[in-house]
C-alpha positions as a Markdown table, in Angstrom:
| # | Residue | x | y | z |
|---|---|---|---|---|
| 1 | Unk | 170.8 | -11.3 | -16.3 |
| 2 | Unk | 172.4 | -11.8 | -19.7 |
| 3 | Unk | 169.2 | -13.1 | -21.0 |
| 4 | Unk | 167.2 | -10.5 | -20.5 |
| 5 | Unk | 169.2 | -9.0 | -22.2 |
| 6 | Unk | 169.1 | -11.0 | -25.6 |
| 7 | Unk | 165.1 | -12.4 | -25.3 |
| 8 | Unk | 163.2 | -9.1 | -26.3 |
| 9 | Unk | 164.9 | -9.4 | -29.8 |
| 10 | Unk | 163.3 | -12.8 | -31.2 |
| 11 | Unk | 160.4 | -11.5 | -29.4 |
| 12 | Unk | 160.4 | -8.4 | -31.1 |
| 13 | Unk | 161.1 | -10.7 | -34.5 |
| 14 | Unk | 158.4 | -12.9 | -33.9 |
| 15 | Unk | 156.0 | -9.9 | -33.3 |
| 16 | Unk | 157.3 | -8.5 | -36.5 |
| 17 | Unk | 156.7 | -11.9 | -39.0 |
| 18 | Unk | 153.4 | -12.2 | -37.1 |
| 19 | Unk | 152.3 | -8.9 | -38.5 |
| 20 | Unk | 153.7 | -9.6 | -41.9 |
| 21 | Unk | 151.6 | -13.1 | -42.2 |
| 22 | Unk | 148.9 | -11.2 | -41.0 |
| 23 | Unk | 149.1 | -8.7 | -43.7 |
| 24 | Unk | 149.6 | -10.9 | -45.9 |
| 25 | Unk | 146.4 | -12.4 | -47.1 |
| 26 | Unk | 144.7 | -9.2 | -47.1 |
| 27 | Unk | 147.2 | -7.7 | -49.2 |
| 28 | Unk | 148.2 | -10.7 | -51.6 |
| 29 | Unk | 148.8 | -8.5 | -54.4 |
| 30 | Unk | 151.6 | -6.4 | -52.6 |
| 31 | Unk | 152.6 | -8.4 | -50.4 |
| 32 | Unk | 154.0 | -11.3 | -51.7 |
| 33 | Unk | 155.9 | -12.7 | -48.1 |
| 34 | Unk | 158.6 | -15.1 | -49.6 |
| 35 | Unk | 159.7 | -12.1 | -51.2 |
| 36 | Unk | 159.4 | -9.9 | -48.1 |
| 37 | Unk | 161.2 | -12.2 | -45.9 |
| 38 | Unk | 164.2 | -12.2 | -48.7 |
| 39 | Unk | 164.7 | -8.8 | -48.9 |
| 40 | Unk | 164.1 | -8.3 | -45.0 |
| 41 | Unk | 167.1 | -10.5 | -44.8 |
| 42 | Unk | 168.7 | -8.3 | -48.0 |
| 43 | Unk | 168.4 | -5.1 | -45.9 |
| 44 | Unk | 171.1 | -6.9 | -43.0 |
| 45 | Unk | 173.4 | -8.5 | -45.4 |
| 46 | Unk | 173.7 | -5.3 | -47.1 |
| 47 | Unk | 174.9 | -3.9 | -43.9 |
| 48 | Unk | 171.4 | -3.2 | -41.9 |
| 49 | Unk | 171.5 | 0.9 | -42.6 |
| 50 | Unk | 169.1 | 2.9 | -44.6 |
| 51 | Unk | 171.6 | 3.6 | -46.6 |
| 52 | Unk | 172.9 | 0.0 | -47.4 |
| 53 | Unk | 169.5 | -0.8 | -47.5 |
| 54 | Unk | 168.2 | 1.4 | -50.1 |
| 55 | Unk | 171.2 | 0.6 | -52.3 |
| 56 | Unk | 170.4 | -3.3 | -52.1 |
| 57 | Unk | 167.1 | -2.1 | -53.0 |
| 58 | Unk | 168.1 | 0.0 | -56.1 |
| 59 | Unk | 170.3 | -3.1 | -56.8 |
| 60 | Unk | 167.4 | -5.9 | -56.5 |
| 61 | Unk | 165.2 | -3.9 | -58.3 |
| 62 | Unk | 167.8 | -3.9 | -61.2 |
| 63 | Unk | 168.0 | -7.5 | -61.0 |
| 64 | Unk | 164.3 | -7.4 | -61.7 |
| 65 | Unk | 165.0 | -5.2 | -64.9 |
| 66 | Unk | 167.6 | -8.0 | -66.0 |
| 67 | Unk | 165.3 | -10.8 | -65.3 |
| 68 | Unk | 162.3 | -8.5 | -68.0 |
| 69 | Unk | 165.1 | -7.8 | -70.2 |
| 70 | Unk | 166.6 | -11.5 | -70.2 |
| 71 | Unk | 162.8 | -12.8 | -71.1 |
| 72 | Unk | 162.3 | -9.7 | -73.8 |
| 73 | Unk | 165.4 | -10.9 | -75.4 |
| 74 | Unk | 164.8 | -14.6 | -75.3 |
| 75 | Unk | 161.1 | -14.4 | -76.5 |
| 76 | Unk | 162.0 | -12.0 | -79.6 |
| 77 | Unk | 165.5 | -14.2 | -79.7 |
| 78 | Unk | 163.8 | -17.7 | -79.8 |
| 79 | Unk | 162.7 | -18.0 | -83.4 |
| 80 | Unk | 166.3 | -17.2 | -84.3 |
| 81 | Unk | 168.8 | -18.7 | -82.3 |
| 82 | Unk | 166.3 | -22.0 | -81.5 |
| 83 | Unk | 167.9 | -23.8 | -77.7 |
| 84 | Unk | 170.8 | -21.8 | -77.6 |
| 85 | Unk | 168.7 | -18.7 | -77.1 |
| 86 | Unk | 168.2 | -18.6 | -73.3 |
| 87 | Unk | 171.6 | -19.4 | -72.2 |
| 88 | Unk | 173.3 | -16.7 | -74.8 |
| 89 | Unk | 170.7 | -14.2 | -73.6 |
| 90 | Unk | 171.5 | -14.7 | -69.8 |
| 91 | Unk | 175.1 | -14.9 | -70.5 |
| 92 | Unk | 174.8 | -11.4 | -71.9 |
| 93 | Unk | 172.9 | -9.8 | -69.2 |
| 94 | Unk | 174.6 | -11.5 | -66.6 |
| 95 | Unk | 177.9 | -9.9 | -68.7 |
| 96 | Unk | 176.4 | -6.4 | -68.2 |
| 97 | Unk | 175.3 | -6.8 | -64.6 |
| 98 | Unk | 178.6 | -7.9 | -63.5 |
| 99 | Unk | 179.7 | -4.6 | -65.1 |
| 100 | Unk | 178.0 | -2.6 | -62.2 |
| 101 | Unk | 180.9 | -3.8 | -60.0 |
| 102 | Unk | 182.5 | -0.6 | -61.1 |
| 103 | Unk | 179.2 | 1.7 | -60.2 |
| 104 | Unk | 179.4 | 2.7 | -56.5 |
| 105 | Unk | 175.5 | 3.1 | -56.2 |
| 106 | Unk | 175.0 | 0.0 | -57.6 |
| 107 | Unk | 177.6 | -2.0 | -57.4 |
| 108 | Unk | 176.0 | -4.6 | -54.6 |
| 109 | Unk | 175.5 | -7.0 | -57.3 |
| 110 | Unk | 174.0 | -10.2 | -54.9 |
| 111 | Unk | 171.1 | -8.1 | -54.2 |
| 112 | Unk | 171.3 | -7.9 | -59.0 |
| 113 | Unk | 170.8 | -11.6 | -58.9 |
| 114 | Unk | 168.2 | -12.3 | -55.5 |
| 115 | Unk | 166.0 | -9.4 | -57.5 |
| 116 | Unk | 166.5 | -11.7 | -60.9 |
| 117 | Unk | 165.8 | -14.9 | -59.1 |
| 118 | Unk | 163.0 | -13.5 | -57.3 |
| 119 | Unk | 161.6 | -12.3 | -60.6 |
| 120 | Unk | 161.7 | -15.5 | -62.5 |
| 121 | Unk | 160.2 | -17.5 | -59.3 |
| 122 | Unk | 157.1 | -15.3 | -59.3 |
| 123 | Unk | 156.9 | -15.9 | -62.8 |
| 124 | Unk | 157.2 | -19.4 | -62.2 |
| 125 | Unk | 154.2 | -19.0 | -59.7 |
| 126 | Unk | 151.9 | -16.4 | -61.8 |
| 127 | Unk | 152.2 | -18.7 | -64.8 |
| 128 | Unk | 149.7 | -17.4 | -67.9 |
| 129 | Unk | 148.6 | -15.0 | -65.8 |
| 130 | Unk | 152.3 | -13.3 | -65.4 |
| 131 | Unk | 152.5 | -9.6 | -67.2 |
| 132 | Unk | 155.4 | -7.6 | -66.8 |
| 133 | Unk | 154.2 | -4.3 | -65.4 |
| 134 | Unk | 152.1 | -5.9 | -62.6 |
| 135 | Unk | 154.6 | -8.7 | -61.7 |
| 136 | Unk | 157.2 | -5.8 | -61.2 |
| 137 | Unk | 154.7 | -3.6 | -59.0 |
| 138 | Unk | 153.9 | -6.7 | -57.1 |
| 139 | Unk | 157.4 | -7.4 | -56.6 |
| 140 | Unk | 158.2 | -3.8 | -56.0 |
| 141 | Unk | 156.6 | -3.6 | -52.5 |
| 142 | Unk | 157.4 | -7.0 | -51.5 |
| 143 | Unk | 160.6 | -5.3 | -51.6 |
| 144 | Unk | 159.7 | -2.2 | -50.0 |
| 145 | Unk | 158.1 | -4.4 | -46.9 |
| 146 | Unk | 161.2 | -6.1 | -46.2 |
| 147 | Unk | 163.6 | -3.7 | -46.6 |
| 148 | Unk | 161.0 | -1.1 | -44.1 |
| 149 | Unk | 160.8 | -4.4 | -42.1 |
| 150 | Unk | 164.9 | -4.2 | -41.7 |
| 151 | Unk | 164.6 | -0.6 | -40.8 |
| 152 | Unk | 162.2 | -1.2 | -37.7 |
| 153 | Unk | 164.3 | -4.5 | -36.1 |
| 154 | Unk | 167.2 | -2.2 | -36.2 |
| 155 | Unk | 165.7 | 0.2 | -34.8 |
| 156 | Unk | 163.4 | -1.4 | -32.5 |
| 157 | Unk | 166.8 | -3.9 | -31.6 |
| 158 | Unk | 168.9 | -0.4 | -30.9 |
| 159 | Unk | 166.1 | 1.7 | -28.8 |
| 160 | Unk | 165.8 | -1.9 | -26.6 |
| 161 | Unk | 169.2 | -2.6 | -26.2 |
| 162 | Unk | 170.0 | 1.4 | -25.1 |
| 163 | Unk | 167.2 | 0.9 | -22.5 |
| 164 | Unk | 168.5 | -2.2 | -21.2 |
| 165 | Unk | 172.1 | -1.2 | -21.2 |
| 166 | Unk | 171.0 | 0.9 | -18.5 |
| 167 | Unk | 168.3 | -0.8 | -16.9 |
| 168 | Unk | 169.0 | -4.8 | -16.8 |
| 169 | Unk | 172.0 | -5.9 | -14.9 |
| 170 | Unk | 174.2 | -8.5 | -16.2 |
């Protein structure tokens, strides 16, 4: 039967999410889960290989270097260039990002700007207590999570769908 067929995988999902919200509380620091689930999604839209996946992961985490680099510039900016300063800064990163279009290993620029946006929203949520280096390490293996998370679906998905090629009828 067909179904059979297709049911294990949003079982094998649901298994997976329920580990990850599991984790989560008694990990908070590393495993920030709005970020996981984003780049758990990243790893498949980058083509759902280790090797797509890790360059969506180089890419994301340059995004987070252009988000710290956009707010360096606009805090030592400000006093100069007064309102005008934050959209001139982003305009120039964003210039140099889109640059990367020309740099095979990094050239997956969504993943760029998901890593910036990501950045600023946890920002956004840390509030005064937001530092760079710990924001980034926090960040950092929310990444890691999702994109490992990736890696197991495809691989549990692929070892259960070789077994029931041969054993499910339909």
């Amino acid at each position: 039967m067909k179904v059979m067929k297709y049911l294990p995988h949003p079982g094998i999902i649901a298994v997976l999410v329920v580990v990850m919200m599991t984790l989560e509380p008694l990990i908070p620091t590393y495993l920030v889960s709005w970020i996981a689930f984003q780049t758990w999604a990243l790893y498949f839209i980058a083509g759902g290989t280790p090797k797509q996946g890790l360059k969506a992961g180089a890419c994301y985490v340059g995004g987070i270097l252009a988000a710290i680099l956009i707010m360096l510039l606009a805090g030592a900016m400000g006093p100069m260039l007064g309102k005008a300063t934050l959209p001139l800064v982003c305009a120039v990163v964003a210039f140099g990002v889109i640059c990367f279009e020309k740099v095979k290993p990094l050239d997956f620029i969504p993943a760029w700007f998901l890593g910036a946006g990501a950045y600023f929203g946890l920002a956004n949520v840390q509030g005064a207590n937001f530092h760079f280096g710990p924001a980034m390490v926090t960040q950092v293996s929310a990444l890691v999570f999702g994109l490992v998370w990736g890696f197991i679906t495809v691989a549990l998905r692929t070892k259960y769908g070789a077994w029931a090629d041969k054993n499910v009828k339909g």
